[in-house]
Biopython code that builds the backbone (N, CA, C, O; Angstrom):
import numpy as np
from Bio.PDB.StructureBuilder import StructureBuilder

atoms = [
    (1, "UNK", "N", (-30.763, -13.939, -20.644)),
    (1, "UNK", "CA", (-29.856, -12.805, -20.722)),
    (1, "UNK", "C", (-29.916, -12.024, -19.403)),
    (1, "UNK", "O", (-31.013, -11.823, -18.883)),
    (2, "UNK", "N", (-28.687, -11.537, -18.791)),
    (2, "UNK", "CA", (-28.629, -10.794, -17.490)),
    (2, "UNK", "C", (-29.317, -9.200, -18.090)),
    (2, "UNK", "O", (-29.027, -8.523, -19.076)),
    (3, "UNK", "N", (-30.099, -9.052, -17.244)),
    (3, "UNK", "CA", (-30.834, -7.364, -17.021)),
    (3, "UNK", "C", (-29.504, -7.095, -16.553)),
    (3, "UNK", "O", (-28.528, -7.672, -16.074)),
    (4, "UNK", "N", (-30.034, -5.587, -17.021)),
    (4, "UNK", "CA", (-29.032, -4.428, -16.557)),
    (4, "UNK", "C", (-28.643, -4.398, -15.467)),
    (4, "UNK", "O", (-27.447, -4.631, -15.292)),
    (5, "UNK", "N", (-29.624, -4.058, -14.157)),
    (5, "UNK", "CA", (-29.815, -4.182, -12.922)),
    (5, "UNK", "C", (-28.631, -4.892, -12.432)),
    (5, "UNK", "O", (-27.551, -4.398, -12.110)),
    (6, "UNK", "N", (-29.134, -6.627, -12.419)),
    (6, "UNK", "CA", (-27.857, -7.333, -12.095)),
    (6, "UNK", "C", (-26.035, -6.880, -12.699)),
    (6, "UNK", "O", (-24.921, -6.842, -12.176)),
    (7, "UNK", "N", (-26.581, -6.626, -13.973)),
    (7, "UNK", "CA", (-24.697, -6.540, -14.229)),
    (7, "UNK", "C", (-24.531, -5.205, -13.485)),
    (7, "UNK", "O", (-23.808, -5.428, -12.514)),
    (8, "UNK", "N", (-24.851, -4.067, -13.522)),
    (8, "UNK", "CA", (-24.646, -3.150, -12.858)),
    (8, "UNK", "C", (-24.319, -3.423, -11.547)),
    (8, "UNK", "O", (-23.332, -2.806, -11.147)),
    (9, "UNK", "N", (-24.996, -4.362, -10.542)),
    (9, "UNK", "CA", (-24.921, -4.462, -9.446)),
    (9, "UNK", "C", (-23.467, -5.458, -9.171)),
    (9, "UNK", "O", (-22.843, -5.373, -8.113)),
    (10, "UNK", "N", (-23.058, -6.386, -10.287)),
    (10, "UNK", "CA", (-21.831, -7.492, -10.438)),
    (10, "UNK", "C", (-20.385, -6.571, -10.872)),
    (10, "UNK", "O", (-19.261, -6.908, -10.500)),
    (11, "UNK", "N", (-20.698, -5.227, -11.818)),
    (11, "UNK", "CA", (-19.537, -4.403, -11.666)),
    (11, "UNK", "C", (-19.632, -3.415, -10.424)),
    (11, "UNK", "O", (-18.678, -2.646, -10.299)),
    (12, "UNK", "N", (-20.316, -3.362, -9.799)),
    (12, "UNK", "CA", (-19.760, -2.380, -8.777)),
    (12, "UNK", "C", (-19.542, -3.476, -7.485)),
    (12, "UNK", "O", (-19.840, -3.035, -6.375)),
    (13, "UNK", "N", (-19.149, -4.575, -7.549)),
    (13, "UNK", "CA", (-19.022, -5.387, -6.467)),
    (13, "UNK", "C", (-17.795, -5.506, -7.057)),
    (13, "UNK", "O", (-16.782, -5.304, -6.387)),
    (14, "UNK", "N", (-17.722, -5.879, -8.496)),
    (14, "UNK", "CA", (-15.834, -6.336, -8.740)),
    (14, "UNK", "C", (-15.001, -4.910, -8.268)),
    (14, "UNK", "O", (-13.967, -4.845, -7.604)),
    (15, "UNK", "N", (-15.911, -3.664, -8.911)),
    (15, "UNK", "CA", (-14.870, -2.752, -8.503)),
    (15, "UNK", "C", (-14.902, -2.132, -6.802)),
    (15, "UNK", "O", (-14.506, -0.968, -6.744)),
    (16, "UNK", "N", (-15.217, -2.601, -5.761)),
    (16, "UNK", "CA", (-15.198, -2.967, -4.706)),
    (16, "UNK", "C", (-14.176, -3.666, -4.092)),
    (16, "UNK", "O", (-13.524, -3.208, -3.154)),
    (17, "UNK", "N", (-14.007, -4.770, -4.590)),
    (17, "UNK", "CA", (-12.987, -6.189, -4.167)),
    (17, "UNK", "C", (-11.646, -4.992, -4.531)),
    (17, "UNK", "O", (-10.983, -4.368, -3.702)),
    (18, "UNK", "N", (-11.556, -4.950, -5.822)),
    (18, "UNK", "CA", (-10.864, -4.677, -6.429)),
    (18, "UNK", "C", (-9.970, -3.464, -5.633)),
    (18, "UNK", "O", (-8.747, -3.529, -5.507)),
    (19, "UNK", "N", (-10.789, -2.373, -5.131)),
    (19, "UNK", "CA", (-10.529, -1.363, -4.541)),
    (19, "UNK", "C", (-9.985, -1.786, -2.937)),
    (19, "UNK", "O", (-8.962, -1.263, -2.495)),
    (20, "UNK", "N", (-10.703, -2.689, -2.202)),
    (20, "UNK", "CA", (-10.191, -3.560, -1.133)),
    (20, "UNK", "C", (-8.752, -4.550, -1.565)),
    (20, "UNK", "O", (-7.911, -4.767, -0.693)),
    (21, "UNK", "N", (-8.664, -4.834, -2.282)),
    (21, "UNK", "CA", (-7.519, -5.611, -1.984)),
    (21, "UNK", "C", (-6.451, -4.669, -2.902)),
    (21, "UNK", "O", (-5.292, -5.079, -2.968)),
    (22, "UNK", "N", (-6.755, -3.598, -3.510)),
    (22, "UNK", "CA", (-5.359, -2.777, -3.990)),
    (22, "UNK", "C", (-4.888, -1.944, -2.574)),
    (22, "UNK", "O", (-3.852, -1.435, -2.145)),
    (23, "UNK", "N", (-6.255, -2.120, -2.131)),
    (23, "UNK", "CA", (-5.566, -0.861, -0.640)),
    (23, "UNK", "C", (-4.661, -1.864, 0.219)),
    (23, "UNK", "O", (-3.525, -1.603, 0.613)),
    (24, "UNK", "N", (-5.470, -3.244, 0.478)),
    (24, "UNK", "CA", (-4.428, -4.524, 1.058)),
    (24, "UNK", "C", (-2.645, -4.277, 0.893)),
    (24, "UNK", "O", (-1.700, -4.196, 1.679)),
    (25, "UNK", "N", (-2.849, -4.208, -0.748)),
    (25, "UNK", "CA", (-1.268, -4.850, -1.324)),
    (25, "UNK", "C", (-0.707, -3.410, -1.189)),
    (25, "UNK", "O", (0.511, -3.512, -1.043)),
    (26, "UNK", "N", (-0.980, -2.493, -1.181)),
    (26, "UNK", "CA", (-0.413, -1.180, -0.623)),
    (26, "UNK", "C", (0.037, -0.793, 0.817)),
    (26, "UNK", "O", (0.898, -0.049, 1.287)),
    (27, "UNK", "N", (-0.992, -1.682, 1.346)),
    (27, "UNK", "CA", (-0.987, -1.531, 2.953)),
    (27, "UNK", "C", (0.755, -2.113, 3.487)),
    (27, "UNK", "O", (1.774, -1.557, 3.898)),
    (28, "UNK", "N", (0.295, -3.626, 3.162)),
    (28, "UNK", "CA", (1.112, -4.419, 3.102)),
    (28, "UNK", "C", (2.636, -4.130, 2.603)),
    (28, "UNK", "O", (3.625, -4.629, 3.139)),
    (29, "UNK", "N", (2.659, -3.392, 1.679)),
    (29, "UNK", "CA", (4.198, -3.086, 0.987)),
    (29, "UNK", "C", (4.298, -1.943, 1.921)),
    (29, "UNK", "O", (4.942, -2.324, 2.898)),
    (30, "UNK", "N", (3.912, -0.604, 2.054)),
    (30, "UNK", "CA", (4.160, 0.014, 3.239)),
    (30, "UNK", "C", (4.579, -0.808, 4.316)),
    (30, "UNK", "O", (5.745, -0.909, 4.698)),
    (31, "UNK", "N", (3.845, -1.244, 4.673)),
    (31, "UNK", "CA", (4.393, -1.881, 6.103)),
    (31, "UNK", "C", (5.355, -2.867, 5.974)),
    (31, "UNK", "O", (5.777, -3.366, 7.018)),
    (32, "UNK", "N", (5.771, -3.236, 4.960)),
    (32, "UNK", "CA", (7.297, -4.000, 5.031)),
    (32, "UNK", "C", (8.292, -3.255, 4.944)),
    (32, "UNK", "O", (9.353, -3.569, 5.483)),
    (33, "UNK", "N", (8.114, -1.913, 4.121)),
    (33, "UNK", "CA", (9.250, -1.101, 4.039)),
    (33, "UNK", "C", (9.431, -0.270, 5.302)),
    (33, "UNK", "O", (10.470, 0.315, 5.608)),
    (34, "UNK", "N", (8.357, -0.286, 5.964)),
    (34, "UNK", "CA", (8.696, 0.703, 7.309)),
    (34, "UNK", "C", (9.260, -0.326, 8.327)),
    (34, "UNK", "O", (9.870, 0.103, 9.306)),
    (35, "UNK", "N", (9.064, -1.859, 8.123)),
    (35, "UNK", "CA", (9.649, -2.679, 8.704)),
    (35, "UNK", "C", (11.189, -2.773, 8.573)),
    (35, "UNK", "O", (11.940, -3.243, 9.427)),
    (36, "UNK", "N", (11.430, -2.425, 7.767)),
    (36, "UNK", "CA", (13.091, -2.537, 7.148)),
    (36, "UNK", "C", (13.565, -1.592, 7.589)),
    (36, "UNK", "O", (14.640, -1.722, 8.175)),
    (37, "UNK", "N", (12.991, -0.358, 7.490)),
    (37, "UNK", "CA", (13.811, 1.259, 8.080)),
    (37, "UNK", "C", (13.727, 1.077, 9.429)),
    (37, "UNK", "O", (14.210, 2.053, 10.003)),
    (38, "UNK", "N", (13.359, 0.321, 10.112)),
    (38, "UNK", "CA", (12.642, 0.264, 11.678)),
    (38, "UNK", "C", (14.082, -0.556, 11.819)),
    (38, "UNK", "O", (15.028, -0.113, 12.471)),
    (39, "UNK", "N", (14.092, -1.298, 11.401)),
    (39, "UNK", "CA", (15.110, -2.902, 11.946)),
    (39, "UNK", "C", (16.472, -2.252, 11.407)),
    (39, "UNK", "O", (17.501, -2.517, 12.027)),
    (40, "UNK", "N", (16.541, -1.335, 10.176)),
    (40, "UNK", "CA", (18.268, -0.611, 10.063)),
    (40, "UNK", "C", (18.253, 0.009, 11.022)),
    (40, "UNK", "O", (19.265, 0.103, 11.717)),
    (41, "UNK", "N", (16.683, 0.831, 11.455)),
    (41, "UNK", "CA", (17.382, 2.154, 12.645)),
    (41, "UNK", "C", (17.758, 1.615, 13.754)),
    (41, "UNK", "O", (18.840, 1.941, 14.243)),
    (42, "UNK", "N", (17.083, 0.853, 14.257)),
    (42, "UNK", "CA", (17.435, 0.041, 15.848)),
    (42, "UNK", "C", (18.981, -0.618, 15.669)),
    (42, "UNK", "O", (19.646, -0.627, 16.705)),
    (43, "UNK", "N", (19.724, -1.263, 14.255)),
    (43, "UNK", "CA", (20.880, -1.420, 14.183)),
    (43, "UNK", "C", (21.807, -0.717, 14.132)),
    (43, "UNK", "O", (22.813, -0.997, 14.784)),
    (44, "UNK", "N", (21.759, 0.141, 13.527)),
    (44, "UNK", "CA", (22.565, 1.307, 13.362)),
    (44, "UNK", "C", (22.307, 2.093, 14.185)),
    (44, "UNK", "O", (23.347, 2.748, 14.247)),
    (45, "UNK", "N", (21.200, 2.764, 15.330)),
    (45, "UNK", "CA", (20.886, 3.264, 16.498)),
    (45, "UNK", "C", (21.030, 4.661, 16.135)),
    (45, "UNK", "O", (21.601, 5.497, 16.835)),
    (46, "UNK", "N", (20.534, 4.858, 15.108)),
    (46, "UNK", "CA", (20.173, 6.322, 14.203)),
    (46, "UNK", "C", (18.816, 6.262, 13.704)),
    (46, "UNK", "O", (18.264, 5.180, 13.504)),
    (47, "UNK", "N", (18.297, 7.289, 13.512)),
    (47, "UNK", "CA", (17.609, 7.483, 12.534)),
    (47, "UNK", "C", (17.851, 8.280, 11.217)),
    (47, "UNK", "O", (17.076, 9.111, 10.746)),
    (48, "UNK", "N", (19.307, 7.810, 10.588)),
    (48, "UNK", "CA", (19.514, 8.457, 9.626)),
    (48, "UNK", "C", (19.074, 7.591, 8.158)),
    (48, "UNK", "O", (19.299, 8.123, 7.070)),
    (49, "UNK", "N", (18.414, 6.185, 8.244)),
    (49, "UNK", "CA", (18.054, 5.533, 7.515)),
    (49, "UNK", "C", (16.714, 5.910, 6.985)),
    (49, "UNK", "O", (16.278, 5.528, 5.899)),
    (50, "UNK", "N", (16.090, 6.685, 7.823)),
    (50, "UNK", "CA", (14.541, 7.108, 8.186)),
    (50, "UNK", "C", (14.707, 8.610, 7.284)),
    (50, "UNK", "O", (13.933, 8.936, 6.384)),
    (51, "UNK", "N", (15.555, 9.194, 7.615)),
    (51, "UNK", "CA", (16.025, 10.553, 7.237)),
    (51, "UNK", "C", (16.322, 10.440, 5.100)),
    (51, "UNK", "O", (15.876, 11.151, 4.199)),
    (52, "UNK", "N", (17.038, 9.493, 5.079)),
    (52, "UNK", "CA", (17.690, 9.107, 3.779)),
    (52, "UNK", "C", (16.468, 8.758, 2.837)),
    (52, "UNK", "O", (16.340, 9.314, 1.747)),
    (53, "UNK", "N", (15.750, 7.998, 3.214)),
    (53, "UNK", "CA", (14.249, 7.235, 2.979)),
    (53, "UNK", "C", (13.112, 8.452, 2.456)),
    (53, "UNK", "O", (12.370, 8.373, 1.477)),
    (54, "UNK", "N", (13.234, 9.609, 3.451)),
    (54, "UNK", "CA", (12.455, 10.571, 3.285)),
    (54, "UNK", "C", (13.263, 11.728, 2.215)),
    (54, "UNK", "O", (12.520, 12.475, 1.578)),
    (55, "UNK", "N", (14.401, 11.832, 2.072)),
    (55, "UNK", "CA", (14.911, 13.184, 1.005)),
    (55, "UNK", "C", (14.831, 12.211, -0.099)),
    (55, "UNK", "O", (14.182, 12.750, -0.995)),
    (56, "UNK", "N", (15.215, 10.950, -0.468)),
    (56, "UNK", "CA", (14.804, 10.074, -1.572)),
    (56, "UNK", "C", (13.306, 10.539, -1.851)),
    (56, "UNK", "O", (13.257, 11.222, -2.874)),
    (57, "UNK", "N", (12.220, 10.387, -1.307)),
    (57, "UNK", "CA", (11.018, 10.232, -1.797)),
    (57, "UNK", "C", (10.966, 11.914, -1.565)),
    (57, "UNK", "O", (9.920, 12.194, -2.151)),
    (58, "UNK", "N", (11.319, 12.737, -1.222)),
    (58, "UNK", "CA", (10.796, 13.877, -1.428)),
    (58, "UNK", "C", (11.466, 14.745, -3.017)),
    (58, "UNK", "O", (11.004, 15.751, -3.557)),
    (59, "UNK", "N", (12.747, 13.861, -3.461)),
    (59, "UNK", "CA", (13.008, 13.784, -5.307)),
    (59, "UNK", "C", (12.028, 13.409, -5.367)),
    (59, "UNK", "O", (11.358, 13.855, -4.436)),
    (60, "UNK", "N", (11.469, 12.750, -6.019)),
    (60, "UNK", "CA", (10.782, 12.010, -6.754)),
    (60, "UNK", "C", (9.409, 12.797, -7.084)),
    (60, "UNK", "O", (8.554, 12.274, -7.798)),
]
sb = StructureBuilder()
sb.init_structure("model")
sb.init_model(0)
sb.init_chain("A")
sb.init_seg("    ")
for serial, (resi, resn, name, xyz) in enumerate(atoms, 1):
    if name == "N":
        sb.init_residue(resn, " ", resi, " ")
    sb.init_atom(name, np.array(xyz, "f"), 0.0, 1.0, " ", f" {name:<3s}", serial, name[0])
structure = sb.get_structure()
């Protein structure tokens, strides 16, 4: 039977990973969406895509 010790030491390693790779997939989706507002603004040669992006999330 696993002692305490060890499982204690096996959940705070999952919730570790766990905490590392939610910050990853957060990272990651940020940075695709700022990729997209980046590549409309340079097309459109505004930053009103950037502008639109920000009064959206400031509803919410």
């Amino acid at each position: 039977m696993v002692d305490l010790v060890s499982y204690a030491l096996i959940s705070v390693t999952c919730f570790c990973f766990g905490l590392i790779v939610s910050f990853q997939m957060a990272h990651i989706a940020y940075c695709r969406k700022l990729t997209i507002l980046v590549r409309r603004s340079i097309s459109t040669k505004t930053i009103a895509p950037v502008l639109v992006e920000y009064e959206e999330g400031r509803k919410k």
